[in-house]
C-alpha positions as CSV (number, residue, x, y, z in Angstrom):
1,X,-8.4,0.5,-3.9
2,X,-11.4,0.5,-1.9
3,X,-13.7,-1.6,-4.0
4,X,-17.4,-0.5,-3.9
5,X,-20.2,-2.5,-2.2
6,X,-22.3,-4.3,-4.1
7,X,-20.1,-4.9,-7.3
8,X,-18.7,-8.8,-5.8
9,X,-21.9,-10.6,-4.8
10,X,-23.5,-13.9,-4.7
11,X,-21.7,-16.8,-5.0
12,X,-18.6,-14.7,-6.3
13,X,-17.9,-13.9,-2.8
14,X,-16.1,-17.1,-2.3
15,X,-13.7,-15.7,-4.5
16,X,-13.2,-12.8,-2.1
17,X,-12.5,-14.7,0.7
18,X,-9.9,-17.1,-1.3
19,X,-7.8,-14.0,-2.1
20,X,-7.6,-12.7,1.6
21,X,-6.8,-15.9,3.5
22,X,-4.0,-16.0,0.4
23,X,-3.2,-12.7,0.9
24,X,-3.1,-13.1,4.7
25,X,-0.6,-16.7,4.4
26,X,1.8,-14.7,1.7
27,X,2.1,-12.1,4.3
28,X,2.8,-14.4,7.2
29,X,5.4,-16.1,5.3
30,X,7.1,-12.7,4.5
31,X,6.7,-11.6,8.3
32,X,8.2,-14.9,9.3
33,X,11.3,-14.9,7.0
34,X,11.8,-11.1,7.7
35,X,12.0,-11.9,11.8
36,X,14.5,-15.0,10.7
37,X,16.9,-12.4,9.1
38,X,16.4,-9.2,11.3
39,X,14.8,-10.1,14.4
40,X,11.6,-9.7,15.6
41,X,12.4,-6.2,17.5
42,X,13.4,-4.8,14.2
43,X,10.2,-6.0,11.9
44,X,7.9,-5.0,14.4
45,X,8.7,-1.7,15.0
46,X,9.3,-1.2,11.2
47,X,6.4,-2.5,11.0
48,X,4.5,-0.4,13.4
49,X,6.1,2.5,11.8
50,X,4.5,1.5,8.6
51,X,1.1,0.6,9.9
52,X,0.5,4.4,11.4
53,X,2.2,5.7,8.4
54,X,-0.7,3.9,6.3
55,X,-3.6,4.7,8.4
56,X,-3.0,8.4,8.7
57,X,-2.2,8.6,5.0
58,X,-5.5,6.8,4.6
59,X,-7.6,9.3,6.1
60,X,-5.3,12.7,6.1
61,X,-4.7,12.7,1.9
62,X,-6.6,13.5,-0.9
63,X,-9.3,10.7,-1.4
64,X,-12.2,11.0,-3.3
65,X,-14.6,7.9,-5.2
66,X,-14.4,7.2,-8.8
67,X,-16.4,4.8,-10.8
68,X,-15.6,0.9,-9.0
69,X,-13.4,2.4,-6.2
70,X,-11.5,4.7,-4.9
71,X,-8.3,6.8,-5.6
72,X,-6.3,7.3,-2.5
73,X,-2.5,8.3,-2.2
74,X,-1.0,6.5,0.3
75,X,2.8,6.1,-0.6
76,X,2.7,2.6,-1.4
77,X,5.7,1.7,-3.2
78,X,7.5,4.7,-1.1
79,X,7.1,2.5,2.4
80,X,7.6,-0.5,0.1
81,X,11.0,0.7,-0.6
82,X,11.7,2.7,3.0
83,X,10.6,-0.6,5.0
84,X,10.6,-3.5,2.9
85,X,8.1,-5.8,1.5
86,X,7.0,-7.5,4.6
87,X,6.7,-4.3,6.9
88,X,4.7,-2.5,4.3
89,X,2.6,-5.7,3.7
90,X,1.7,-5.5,7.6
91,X,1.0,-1.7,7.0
92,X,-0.7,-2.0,4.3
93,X,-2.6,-4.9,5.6
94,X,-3.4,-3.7,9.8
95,X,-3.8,0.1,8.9
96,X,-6.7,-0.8,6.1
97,X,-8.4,-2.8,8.9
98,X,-8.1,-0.4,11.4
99,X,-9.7,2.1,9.0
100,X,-12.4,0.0,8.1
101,X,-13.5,-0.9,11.9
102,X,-12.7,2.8,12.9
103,X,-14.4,5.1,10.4
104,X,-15.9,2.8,7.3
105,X,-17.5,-0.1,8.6
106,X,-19.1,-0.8,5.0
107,X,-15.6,-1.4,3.8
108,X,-15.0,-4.3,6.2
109,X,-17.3,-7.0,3.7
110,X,-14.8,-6.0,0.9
111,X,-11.5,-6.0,3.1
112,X,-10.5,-9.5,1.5
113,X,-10.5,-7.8,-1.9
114,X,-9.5,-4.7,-1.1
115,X,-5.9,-6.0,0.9
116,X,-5.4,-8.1,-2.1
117,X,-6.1,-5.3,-4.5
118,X,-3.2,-3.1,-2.4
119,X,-1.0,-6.1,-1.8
120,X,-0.3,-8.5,-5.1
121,X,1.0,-5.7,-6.8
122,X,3.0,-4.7,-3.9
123,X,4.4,-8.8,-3.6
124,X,4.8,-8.0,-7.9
125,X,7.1,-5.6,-7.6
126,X,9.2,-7.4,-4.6
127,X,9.8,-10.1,-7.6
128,X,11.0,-7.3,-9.8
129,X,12.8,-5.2,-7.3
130,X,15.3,-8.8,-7.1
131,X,15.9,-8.5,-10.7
132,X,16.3,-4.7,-11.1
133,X,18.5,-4.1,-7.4
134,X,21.3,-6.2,-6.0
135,X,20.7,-8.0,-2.7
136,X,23.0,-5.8,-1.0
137,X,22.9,-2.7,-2.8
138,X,22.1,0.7,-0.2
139,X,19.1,2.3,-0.7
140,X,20.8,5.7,-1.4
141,X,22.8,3.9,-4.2
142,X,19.4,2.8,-6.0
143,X,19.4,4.5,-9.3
144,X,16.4,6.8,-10.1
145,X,15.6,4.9,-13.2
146,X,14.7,1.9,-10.9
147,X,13.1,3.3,-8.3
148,X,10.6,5.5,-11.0
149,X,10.0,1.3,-12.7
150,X,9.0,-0.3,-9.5
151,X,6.8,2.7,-8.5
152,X,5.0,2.6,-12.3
153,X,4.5,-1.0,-11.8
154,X,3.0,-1.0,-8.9
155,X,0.2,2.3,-9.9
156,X,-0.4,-0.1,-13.0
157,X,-0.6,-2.9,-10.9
158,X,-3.5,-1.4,-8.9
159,X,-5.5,-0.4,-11.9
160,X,-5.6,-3.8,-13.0
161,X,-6.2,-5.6,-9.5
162,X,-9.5,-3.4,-9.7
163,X,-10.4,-3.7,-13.0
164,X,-10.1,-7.2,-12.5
165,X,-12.7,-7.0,-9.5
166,X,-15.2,-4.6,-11.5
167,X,-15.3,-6.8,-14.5
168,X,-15.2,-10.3,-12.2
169,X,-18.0,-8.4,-10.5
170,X,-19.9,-6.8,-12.6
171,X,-19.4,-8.0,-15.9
172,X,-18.4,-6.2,-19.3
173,X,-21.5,-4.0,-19.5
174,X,-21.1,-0.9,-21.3
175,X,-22.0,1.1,-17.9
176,X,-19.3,-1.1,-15.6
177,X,-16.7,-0.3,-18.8
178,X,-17.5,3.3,-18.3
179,X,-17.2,3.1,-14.8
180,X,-14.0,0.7,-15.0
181,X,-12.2,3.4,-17.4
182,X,-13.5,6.7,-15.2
183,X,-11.2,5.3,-12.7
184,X,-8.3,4.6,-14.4
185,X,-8.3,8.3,-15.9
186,X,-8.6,8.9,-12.1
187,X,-5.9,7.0,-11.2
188,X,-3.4,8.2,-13.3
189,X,-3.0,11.2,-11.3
190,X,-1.9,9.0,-8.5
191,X,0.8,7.1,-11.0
192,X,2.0,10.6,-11.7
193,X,2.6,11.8,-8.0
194,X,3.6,8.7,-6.0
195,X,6.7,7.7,-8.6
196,X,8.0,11.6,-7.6
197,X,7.2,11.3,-3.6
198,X,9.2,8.1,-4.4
199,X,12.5,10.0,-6.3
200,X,12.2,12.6,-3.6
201,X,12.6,10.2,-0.9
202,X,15.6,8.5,-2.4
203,X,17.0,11.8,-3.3
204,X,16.2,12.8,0.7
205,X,18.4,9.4,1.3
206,X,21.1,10.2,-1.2
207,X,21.9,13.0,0.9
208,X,21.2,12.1,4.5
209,X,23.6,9.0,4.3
210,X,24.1,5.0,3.7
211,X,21.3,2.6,3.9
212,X,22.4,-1.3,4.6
213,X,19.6,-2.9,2.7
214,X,18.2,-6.4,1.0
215,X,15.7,-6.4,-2.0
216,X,13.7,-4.1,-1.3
217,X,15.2,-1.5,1.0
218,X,14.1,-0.2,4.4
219,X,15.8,2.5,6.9
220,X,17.3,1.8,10.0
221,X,14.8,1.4,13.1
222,X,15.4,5.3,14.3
223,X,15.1,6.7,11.1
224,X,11.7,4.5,10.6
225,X,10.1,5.7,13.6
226,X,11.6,9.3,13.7
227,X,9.2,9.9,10.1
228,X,6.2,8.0,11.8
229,X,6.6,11.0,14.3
230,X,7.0,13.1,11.7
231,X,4.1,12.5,9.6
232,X,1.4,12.2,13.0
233,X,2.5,15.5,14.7
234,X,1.9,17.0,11.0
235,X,-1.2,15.1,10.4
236,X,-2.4,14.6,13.7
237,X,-4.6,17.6,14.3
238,X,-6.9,16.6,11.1
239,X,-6.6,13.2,12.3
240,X,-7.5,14.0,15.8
241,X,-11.1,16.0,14.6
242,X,-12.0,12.5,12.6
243,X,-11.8,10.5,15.7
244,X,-13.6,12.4,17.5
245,X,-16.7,12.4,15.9
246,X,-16.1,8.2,15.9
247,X,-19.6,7.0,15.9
248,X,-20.3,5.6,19.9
């Protein structure tokens, strides 16, 4: 998802820039409706829940470079369907940048393409998730079959957002191919373990209890915070030894 330096240059930049300040008004619009219907108390700590789950997730799990970019696991459609599309959007969106200006500065030219990259799959699959899951359905009543479709569509979602960005980039050179199809074979390792993080956590749900939900679902505030806390005091102690050797 991180889309290497050098492959969007020249005038193609303007492109860039386009898809974040798009990226950036979808999400607004999404945070604004979400604080319409629950309150802004309830989407920002969801959403603060979500934004540390994404950073430490971005630095603490397997992440390695292939070809154009690179293959992360991050949980994506898991916090989409935990917090709901606008929480996750904010995640997604505020834990990339605090990554970027934290630990990889060189990613911060190719943050407009790399939030859209994470994010118009992730807006894809809120469309879906409307056709495949009743407005008020609980997330522990979600059926497995759903839950593995929206998490598919979102890993192939992501392969094409950078595949886009290679090819936009770089062209349809035998080399950029090469380097365009290295990742996808990459990647598929991700489409094979995030669709089961995401049947484990519903199958966590179906037994811990009811979800009240809407589209996409999300837990209750507690519940949301309580595996933020979870995750960091697992995580933390990698974490902690990254920042600090934070360059001064």
């Amino acid at each position: 998802m991180h889309i290497e330096p050098g492959i969007v240059t020249g005038a193609k930049l303007v492109l860039r820039y386009a898809t974040g300040i798009a990226t950036g008004c979808v999400i607004a619009k999404l945070v604004v409706e979400t604080i319409r219907e629950r309150g802004a108390l309830s989407f920002a700590m969801q959403a603060i829940a979500a934004t540390g789950l994404v950073f430490t997730f971005f630095e603490i799990l397997p992440h390695f470079a292939v070809g154009v970019s690179e293959v992360h696991f991050v949980l994506r459609s898991t916090l989409s369907l935990l917090f709901g599309a606008a929480p996750a959007a904010f995640g997604l969106a505020l834990g990339l940048l605090l990554q970027g200006v934290l630990f990889i500065l060189t990613d911060l030219p190719q943050y407009g393409m790399n939030v859209a990259t994470l994010l118009v799959p992730l807006f894809a699959i809120q469309a879906l998730a409307k056709r495949l899951i009743p407005s008020k359905a609980a997330y522990r009543d979600l059926q497995y079959s759903n839950t593995i479709a929206l998490s598919t569509a979102y890993q192939s979602g992501i392969v094409v957002s950078v595949a886009f960005w290679a090819l936009y980039g770089a062209g349809f050179g035998a080399a950029n191919l090469g380097n365009v199809a290295s990742f996808a074979v990459s990647y598929a390792l991700v489409a094979l373990v995030e669709p089961v993080a995401d049947l484990a956590v519903l199958a966590l749900a179906k037994q811990i209890g009811r979800r009240e939900c809407e589209g996409i679902c999300r837990p209750p505030l507690l519940e949301g915070m309580l595996l933020l806390i979870a995750t960091m005091a697992v995580m933390s102690p990698v974490l902690l030894k990254r920042c600090v050797r934070f360059p001064r």
